[in-house]
ROKOLMAR-243459 format. One record per atom (N, C-alpha, C, O): residue in one letter; atom name; x, y, z. Coordinates in Angstrom, 1 decimal. Example, Ala and Ser with C-alpha at 12.3 -4.5 7.8 and 13.67 -1.06 7.14 Angstrom:
<nodes>
+------+------+--------+--------+--------+
! code ! site !   east !  north !     up !
+------+------+--------+--------+--------+
!    a !    N !   13.2 !   -5.7 !    7.8 !
!    a !   CA !   12.3 !   -4.5 !    7.8 !
!    a !    C !   13.2 !   -3.3 !    7.8 !
!    a !    O !   14.2 !   -3.3 !    8.5 !
!    s !    N !   12.8 !   -2.2 !    7.1 !
!    s !   CA !   13.7 !   -1.1 !    7.1 !
!    s !    C !   12.9 !    0.0 !    7.9 !
!    s !    O !   13.4 !    1.1 !    8.0 !
+------+------+--------+--------+--------+
</nodes>
This chain:
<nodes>
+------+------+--------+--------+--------+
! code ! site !   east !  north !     up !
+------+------+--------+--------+--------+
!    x !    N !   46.1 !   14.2 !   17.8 !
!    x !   CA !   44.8 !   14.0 !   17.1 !
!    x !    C !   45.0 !   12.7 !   16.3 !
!    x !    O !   46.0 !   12.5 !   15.7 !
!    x !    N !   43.5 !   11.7 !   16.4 !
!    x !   CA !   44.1 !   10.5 !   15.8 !
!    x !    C !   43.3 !   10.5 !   14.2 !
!    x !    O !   42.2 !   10.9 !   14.3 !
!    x !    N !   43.5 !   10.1 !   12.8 !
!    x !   CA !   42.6 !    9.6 !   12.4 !
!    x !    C !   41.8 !    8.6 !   12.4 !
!    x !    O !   42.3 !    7.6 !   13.1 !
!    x !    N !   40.4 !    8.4 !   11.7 !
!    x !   CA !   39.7 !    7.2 !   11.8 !
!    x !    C !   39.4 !    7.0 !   10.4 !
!    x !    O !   39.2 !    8.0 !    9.7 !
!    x !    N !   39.2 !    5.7 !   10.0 !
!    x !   CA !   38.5 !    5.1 !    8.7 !
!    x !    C !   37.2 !    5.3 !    8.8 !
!    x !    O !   36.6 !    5.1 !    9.9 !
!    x !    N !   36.7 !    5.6 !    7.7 !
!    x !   CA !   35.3 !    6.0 !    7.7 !
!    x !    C !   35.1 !    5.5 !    6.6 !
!    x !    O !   34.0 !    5.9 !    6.2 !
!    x !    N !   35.7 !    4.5 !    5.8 !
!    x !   CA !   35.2 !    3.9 !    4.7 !
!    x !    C !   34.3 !    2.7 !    4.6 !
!    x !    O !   33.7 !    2.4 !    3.6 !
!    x !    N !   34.2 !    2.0 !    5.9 !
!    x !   CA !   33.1 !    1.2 !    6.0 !
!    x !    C !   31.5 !    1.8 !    6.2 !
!    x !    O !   30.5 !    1.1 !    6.0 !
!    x !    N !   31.4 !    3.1 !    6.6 !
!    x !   CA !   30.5 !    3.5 !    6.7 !
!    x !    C !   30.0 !    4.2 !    5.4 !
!    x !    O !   28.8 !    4.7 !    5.3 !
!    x !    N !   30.7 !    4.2 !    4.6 !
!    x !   CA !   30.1 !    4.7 !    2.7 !
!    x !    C !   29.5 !    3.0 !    2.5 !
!    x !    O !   28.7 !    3.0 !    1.6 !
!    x !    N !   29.5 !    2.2 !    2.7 !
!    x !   CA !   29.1 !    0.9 !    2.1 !
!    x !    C !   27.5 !    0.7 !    2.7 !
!    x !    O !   27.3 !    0.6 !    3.9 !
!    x !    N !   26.4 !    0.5 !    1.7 !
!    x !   CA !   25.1 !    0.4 !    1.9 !
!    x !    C !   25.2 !   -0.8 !    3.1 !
!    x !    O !   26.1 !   -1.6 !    3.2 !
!    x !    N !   24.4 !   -0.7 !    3.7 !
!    x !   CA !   23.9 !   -2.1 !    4.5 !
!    x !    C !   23.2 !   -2.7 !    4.2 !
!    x !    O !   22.2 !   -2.2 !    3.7 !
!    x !    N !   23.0 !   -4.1 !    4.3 !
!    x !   CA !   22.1 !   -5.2 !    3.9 !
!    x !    C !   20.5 !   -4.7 !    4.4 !
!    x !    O !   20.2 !   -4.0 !    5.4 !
!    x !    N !   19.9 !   -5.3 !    3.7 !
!    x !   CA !   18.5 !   -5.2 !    4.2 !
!    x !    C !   18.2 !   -6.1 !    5.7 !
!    x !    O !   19.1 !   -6.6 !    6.3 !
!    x !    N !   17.3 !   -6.1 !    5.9 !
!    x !   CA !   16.6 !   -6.5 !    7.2 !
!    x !    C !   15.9 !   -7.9 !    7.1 !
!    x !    O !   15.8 !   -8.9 !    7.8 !
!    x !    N !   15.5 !   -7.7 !    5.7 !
!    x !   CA !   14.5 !   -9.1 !    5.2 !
!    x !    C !   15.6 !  -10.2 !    5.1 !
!    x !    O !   15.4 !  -11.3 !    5.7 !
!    x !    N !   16.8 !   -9.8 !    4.3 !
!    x !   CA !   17.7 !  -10.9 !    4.0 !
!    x !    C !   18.9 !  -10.9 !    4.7 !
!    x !    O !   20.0 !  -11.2 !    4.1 !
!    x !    N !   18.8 !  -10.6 !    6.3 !
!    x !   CA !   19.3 !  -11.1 !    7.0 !
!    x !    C !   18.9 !  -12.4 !    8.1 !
!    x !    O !   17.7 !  -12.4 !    8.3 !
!    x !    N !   19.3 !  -13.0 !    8.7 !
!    x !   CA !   19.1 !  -14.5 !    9.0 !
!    x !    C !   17.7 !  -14.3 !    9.9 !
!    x !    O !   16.8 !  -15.2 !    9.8 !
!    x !    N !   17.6 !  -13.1 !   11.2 !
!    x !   CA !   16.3 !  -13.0 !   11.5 !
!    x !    C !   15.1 !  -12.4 !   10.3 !
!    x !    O !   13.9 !  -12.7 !   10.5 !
!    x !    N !   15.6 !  -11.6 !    9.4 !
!    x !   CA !   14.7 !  -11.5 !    8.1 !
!    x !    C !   13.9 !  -12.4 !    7.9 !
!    x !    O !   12.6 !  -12.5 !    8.2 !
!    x !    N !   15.1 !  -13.6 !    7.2 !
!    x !   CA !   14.5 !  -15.0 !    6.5 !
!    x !    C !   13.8 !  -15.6 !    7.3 !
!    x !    O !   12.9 !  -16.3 !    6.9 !
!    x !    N !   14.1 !  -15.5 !    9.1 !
!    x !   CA !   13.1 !  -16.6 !    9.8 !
!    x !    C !   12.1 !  -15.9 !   10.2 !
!    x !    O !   11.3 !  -16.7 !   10.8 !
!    x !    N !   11.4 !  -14.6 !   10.2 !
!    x !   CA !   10.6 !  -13.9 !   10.1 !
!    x !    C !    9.2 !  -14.2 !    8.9 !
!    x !    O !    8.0 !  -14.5 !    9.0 !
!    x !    N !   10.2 !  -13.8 !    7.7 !
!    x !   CA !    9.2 !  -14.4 !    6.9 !
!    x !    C !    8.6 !  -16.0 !    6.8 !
!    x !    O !    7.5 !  -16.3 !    6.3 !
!    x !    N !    9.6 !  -16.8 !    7.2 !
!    x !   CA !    9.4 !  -18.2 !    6.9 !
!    x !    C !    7.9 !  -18.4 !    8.0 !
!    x !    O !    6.9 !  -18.8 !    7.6 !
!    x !    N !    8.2 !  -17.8 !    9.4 !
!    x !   CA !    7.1 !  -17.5 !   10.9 !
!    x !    C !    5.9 !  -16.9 !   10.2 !
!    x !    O !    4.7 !  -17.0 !   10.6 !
!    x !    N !    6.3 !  -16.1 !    9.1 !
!    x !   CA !    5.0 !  -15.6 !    8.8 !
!    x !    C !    3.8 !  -16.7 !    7.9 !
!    x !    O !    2.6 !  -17.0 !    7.8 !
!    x !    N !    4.8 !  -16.8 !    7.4 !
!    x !   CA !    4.5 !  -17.6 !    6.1 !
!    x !    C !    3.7 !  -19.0 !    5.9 !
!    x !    O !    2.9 !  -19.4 !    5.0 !
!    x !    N !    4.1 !  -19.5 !    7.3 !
!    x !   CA !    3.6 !  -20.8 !    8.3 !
!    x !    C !    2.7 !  -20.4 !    8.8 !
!    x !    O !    1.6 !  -21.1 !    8.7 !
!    x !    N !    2.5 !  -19.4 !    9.6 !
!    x !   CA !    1.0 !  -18.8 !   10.4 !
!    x !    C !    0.5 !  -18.4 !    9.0 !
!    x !    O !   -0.5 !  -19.0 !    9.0 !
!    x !    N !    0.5 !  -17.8 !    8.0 !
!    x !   CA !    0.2 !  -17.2 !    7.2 !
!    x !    C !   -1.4 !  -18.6 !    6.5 !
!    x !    O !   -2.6 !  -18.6 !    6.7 !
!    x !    N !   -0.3 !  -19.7 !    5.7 !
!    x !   CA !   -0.6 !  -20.9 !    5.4 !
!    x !    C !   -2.1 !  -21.6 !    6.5 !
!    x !    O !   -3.2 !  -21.8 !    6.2 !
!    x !    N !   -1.4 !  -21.8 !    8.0 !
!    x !   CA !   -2.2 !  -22.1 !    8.8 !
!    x !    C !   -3.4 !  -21.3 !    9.4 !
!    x !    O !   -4.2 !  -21.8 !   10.2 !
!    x !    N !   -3.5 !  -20.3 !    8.9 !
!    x !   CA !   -4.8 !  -19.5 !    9.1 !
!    x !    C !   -5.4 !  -19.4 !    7.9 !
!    x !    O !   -6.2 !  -18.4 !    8.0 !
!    x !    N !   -5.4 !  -19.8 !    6.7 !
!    x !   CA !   -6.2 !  -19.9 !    5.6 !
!    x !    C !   -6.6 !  -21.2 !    5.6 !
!    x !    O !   -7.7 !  -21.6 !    5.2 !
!    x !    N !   -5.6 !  -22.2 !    5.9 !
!    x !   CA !   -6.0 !  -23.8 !    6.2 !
!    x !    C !   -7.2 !  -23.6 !    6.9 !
!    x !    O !   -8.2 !  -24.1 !    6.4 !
!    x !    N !   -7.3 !  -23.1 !    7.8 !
!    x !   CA !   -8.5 !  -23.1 !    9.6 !
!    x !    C !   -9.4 !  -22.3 !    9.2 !
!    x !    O !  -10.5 !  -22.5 !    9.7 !
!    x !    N !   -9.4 !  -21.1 !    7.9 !
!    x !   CA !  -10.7 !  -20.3 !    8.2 !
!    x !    C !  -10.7 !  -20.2 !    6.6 !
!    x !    O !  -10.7 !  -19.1 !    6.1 !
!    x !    N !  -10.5 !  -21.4 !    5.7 !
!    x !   CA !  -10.7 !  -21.2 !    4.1 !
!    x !    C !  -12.1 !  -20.9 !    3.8 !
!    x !    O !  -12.4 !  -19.9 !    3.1 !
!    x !    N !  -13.2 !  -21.8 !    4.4 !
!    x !   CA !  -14.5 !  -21.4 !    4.7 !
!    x !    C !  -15.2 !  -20.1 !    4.4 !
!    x !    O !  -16.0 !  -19.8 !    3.5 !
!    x !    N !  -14.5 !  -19.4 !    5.6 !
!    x !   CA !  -15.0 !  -17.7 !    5.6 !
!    x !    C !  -14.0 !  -16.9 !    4.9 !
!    x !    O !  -14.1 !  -15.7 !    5.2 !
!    x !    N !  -13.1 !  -17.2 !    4.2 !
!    x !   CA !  -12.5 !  -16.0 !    3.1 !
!    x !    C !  -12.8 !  -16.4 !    2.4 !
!    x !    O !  -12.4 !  -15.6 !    1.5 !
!    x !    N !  -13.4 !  -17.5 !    1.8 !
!    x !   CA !  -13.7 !  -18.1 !    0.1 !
!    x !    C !  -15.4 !  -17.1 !    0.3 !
!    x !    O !  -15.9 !  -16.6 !   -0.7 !
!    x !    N !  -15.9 !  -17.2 !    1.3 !
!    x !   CA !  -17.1 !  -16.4 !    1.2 !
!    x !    C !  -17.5 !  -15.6 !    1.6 !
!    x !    O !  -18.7 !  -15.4 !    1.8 !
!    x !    N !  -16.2 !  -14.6 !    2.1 !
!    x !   CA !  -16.3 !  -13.2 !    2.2 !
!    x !    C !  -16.0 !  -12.5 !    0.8 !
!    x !    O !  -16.4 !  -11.3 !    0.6 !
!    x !    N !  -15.1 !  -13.3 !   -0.1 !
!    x !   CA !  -14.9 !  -13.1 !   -1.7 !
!    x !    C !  -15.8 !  -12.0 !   -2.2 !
!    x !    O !  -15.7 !  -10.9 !   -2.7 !
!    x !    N !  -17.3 !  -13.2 !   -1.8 !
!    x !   CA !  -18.3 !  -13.0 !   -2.9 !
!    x !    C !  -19.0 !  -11.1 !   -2.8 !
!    x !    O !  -20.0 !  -10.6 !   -3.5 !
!    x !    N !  -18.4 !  -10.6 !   -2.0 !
!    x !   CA !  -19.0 !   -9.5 !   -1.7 !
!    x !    C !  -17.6 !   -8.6 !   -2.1 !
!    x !    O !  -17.6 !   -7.4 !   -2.4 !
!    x !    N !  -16.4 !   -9.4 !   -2.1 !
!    x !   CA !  -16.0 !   -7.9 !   -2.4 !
!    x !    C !  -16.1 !   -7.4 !   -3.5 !
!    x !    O !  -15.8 !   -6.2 !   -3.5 !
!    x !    N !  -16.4 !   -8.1 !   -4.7 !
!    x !   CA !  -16.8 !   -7.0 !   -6.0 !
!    x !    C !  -18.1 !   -5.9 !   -5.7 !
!    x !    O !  -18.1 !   -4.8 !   -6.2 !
!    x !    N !  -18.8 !   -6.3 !   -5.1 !
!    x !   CA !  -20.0 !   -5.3 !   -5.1 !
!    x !    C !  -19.4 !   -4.3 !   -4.6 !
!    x !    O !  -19.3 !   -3.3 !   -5.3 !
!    x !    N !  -18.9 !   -4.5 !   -2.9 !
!    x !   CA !  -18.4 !   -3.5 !   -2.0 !
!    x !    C !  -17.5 !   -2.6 !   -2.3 !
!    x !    O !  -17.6 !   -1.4 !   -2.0 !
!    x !    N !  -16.3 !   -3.6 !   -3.3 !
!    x !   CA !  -15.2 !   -2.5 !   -3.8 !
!    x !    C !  -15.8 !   -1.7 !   -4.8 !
!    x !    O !  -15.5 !   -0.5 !   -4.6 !
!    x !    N !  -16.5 !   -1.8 !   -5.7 !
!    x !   CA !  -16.7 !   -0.9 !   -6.9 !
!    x !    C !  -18.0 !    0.4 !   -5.6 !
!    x !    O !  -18.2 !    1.5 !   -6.1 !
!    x !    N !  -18.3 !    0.2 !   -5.0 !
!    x !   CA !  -19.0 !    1.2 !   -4.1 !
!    x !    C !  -17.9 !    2.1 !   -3.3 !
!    x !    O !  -17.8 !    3.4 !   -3.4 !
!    x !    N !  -17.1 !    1.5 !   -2.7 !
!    x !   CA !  -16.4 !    2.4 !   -2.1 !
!    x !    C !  -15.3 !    2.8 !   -3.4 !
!    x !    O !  -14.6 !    3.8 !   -3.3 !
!    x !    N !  -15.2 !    2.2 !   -4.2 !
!    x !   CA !  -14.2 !    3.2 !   -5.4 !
!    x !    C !  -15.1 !    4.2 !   -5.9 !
!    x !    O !  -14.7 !    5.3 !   -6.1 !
!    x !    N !  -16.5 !    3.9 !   -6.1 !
!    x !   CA !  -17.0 !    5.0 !   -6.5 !
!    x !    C !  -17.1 !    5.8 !   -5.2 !
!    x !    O !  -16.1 !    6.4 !   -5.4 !
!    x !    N !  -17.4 !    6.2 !   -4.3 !
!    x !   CA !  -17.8 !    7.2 !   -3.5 !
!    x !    C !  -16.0 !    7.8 !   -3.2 !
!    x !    O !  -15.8 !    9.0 !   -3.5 !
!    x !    N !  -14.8 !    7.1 !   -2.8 !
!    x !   CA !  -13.3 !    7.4 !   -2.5 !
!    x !    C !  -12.4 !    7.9 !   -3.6 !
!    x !    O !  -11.3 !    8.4 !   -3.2 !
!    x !    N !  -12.8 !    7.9 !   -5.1 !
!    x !   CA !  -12.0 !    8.2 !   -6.2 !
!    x !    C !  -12.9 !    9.3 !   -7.2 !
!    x !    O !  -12.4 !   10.0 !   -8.1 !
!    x !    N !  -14.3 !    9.4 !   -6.7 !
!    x !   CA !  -14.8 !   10.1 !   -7.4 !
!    x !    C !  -14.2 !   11.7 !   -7.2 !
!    x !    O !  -14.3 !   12.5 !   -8.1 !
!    x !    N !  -13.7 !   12.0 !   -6.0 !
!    x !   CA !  -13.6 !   13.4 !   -5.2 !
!    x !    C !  -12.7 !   14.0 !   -6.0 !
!    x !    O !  -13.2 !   15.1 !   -6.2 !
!    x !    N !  -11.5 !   13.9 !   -6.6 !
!    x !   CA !  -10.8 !   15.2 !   -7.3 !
!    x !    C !  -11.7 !   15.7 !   -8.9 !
!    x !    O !  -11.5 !   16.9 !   -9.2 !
!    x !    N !  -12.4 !   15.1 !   -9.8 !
!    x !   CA !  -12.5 !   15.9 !  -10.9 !
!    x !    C !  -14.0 !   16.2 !  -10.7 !
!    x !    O !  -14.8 !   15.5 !  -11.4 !
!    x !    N !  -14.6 !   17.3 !   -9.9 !
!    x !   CA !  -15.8 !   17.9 !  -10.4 !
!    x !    C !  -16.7 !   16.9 !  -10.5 !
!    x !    O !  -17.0 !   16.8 !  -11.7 !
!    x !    N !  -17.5 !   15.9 !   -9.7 !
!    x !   CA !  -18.1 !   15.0 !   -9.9 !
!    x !    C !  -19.0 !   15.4 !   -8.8 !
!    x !    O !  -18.6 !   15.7 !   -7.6 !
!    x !    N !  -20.4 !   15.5 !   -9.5 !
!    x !   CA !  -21.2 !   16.3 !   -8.7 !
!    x !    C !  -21.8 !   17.2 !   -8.4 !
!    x !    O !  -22.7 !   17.2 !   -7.6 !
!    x !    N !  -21.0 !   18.6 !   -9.2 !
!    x !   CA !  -21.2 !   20.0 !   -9.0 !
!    x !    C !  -20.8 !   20.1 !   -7.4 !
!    x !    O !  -21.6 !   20.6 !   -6.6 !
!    x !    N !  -19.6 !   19.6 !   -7.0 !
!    x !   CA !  -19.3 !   20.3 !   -6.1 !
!    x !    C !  -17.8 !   21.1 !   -5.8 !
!    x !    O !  -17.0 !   21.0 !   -4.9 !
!    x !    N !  -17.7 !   21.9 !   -7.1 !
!    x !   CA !  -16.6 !   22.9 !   -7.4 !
!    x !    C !  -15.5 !   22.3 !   -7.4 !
!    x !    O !  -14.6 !   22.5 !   -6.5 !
!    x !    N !  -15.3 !   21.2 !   -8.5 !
!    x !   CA !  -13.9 !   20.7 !   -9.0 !
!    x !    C !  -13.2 !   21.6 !   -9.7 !
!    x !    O !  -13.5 !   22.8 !   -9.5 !
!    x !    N !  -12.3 !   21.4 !  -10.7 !
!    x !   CA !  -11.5 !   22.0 !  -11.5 !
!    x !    C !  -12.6 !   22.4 !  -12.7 !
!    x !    O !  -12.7 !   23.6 !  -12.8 !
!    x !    N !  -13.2 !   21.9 !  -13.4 !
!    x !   CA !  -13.8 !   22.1 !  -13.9 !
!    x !    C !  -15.0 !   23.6 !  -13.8 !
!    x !    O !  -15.3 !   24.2 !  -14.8 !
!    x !    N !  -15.4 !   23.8 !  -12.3 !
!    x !   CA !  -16.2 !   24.7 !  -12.3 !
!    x !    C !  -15.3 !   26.0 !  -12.1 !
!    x !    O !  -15.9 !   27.0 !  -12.1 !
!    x !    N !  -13.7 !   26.2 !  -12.0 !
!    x !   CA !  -12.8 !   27.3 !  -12.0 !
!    x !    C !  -12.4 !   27.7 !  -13.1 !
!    x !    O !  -12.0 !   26.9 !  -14.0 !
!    x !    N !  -12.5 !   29.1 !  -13.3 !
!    x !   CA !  -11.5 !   29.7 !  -14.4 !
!    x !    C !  -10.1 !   29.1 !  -14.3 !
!    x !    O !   -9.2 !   28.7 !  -13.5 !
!    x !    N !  -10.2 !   29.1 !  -15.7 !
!    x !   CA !   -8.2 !   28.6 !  -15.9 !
!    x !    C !   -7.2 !   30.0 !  -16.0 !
!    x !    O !   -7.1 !   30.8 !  -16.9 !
!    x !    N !   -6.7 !   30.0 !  -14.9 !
!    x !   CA !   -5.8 !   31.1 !  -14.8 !
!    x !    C !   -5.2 !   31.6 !  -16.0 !
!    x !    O !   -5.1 !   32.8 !  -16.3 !
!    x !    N !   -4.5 !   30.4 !  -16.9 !
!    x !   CA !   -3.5 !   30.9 !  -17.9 !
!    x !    C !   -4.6 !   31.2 !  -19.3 !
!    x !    O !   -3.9 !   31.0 !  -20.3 !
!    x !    N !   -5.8 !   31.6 !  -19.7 !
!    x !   CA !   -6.4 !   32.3 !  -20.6 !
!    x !    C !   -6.7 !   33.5 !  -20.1 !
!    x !    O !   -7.1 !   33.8 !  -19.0 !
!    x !    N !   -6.5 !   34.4 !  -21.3 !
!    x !   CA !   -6.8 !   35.8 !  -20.8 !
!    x !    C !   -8.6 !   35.3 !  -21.1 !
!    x !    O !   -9.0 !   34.4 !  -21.8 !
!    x !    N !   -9.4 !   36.3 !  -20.3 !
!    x !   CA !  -11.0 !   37.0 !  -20.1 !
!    x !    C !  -11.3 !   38.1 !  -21.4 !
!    x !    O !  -12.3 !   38.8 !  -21.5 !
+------+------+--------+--------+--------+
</nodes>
């Protein structure tokens, strides 16, 4: 029966990002990233102008749902278990 070292496998491993395809991954992104806001600055500087309206619409309809907003049987419209009746 042979032993084996098993102590290199207790040692964390490096991440993914900050290894050498990591870094050229991000640098690839980062360059396409740059070059597609260079080519279309146009239409995201003036798709901007709507997302305040849009976001405050969909936060209101997407965050309204857990506390009783509405009368549609939140917490609010339940007995609280821990008072006695």
């Amino acid at each position: 029966m042979s032993t084996h070292n098993h102590s290199d496998h207790d040692q964390p491993q490096g991440s993914f990002l900050m290894s050498r395809a990591g870094l050229g991954l991000i640098g690839f992104l980062a360059i396409g990233g740059f070059l597609l806001f260079t080519e279309h600055r146009a239409h995201v500087l003036g798709a901007l102008f709507y997302l305040l309206p849009f976001g405050c619409l969909f936060m209101h309809f997407f965050m309204h749902g857990g506390h009783g907003h509405g009368g549609r049987g939140g917490p609010r419209n339940q007995p609280d278990e821990r008072t006695p009746s």
